[in-house]
C-alpha positions in Angstrom: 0.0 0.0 0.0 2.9 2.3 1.0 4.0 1.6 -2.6 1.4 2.9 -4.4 0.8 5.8 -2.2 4.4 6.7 -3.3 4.4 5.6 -6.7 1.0 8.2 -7.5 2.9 11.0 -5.8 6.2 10.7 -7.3 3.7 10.8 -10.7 1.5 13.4 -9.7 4.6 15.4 -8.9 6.6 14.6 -12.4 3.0 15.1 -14.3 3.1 18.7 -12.4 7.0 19.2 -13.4 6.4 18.2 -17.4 3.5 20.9 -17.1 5.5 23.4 -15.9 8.2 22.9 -18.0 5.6 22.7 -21.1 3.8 25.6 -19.8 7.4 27.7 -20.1 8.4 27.1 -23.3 4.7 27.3 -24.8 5.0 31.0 -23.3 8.9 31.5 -24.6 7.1 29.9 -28.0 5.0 32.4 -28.5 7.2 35.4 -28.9 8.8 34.7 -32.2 11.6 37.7 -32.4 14.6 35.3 -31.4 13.5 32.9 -34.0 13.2 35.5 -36.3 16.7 37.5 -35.6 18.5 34.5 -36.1 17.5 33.9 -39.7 17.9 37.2 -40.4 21.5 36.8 -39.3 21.8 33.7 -41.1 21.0 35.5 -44.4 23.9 38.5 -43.7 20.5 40.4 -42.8 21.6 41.3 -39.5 21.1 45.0 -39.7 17.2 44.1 -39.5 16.0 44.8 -36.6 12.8 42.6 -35.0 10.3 43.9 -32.7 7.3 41.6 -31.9 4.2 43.1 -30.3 2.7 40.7 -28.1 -1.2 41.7 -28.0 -1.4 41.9 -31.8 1.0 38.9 -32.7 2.5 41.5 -35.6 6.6 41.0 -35.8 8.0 44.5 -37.0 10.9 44.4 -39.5 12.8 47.8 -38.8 15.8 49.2 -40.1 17.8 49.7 -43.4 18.8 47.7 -46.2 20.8 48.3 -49.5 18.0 47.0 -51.6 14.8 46.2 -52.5 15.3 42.8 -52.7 17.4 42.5 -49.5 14.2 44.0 -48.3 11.7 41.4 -50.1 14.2 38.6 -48.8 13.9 40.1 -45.2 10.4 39.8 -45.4 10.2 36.1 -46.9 12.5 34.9 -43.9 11.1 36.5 -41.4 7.7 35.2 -42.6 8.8 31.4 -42.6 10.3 31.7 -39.2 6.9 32.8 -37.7 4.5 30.2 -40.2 1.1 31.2 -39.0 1.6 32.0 -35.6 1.8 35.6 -36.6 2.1 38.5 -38.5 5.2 40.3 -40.2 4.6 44.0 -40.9 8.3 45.3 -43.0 9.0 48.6 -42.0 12.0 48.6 -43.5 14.0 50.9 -45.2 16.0 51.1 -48.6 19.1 53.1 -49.1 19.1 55.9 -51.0 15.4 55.9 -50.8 14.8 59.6 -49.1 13.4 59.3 -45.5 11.6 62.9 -46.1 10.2 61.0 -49.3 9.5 57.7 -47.6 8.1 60.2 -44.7 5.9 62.2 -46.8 4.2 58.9 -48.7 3.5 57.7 -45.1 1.8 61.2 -44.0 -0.2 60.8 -47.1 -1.5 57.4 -46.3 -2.6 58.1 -43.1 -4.3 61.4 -44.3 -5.9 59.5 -46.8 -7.5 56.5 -44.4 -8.1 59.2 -42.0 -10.3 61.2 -44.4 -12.2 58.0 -45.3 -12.5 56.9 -42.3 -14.1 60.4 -41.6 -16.3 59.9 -44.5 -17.9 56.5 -43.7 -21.6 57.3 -42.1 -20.5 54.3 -39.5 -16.7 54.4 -38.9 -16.5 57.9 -38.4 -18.3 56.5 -34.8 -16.0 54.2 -34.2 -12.2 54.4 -32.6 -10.0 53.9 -35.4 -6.5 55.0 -35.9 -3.4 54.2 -37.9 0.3 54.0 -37.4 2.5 54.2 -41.2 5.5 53.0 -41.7 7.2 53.2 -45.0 3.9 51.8 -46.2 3.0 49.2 -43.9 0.1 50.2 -42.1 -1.0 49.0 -38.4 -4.5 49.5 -37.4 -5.6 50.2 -33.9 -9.1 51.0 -32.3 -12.7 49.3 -31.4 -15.0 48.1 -33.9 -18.6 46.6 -33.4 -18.0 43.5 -35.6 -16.4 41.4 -37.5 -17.9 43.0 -40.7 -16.5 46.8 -39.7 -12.9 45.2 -39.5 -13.0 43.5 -42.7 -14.5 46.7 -44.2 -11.1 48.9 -42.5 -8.6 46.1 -44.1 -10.3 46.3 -47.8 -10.1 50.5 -47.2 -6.6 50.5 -46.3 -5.5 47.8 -48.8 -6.9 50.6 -51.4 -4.9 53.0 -50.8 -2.3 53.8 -53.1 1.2 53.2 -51.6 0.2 50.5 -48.9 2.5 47.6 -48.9 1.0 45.6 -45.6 -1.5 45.9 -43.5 -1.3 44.5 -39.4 -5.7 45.0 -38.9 -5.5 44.7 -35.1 -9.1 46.4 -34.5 -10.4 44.7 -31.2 -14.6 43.7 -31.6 -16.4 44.9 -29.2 -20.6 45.1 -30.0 -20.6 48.0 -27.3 -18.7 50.3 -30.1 -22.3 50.3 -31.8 -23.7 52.3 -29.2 -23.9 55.8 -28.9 -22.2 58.0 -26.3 -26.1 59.2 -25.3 -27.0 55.3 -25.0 -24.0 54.4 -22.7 -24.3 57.2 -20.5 -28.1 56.5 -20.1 -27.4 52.6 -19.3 -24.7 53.8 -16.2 -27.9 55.7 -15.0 -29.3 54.7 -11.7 -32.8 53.8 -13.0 
């Protein structure tokens, strides 16, 4: 009896350990950027830098390159090292491209989605915003649905000079209601 008492704790305790352990590198796992630098490195890329942000699973590719295709081929490998357990948004920069160029097309984006953002009857009630960079644009903000996000990726992939869009728009059916209906429901009735 003594035996068995023994033998389920010394299981129960390595069951606990392997958990543990699992649990660890499932976290480390998630958080692709080492995975990602390394490849870069491999490919004489190293001047890429990798930023990975956490809460929209989007790996940012920042820095400068001498080319566009050093640029394309930063992009590839950095997408193969995360598969589908991300997304890779390239930021980066070509040289002899002109930052104040680079800087202006960016402005103009995010003028541009702002004005149409401005001019649809149901976003324009919504919390939208964008973040540009060299033509990758991240998207930010509360939507009501699934439908209104969809409808902010298909705008921003329309806009001339938009290389990649990161749509990290949270759903929340609340963003439907107005600012007179919320303040009416905190009410005491």
């Amino acid at each position: 009896m003594r035996f068995r008492e023994l033998t389920a704790i010394g299981g129960a305790m390595l069951l606990a350990a392997g958990l543990t352990v699992s649990a660890c590198s499932d976290n480390r796992a998630a958080d692709p950027s080492d995975k990602v630098q390394a490849a870069l490195k491999n490919a004489n890329l190293g001047d890429v830098d990798v930023n990975y942000d956490r809460d929209e699973k989007v790996v940012h590719l920042r820095g400068t390159v001498d080319s566009a295709d050093q640029r394309a081929r930063a992009e590839q490998i950095a997408e193969r090292a995360v598969g589908t357990s991300g997304k890779v948004l390239n930021e980066v920069t070509v040289k002899g491209v002109d930052e104040k160029t680079a800087d202006d097309n960016d402005g103009q984006i995010k003028d541009r989605l702002k004005e149409m953002v401005d001019n649809d009857k149901t976003l324009n009630q919504r919390d939208v915003s964008f973040t540009v960079n060299n033509g990758a644009v991240e998207v930010s903000g509360t939507v009501a649905n699934a439908t209104e996000k969809a409808h902010v990726t298909e705008m921003v992939r329309s806009v001339v000079g938009v290389r990649d869009v990161a749509n990290g728009l949270q759903v929340d059916p609340d963003a439907a209601k107005s600012l007179k209906e919320k303040v009416q429901e905190k009410l005491p009735k």
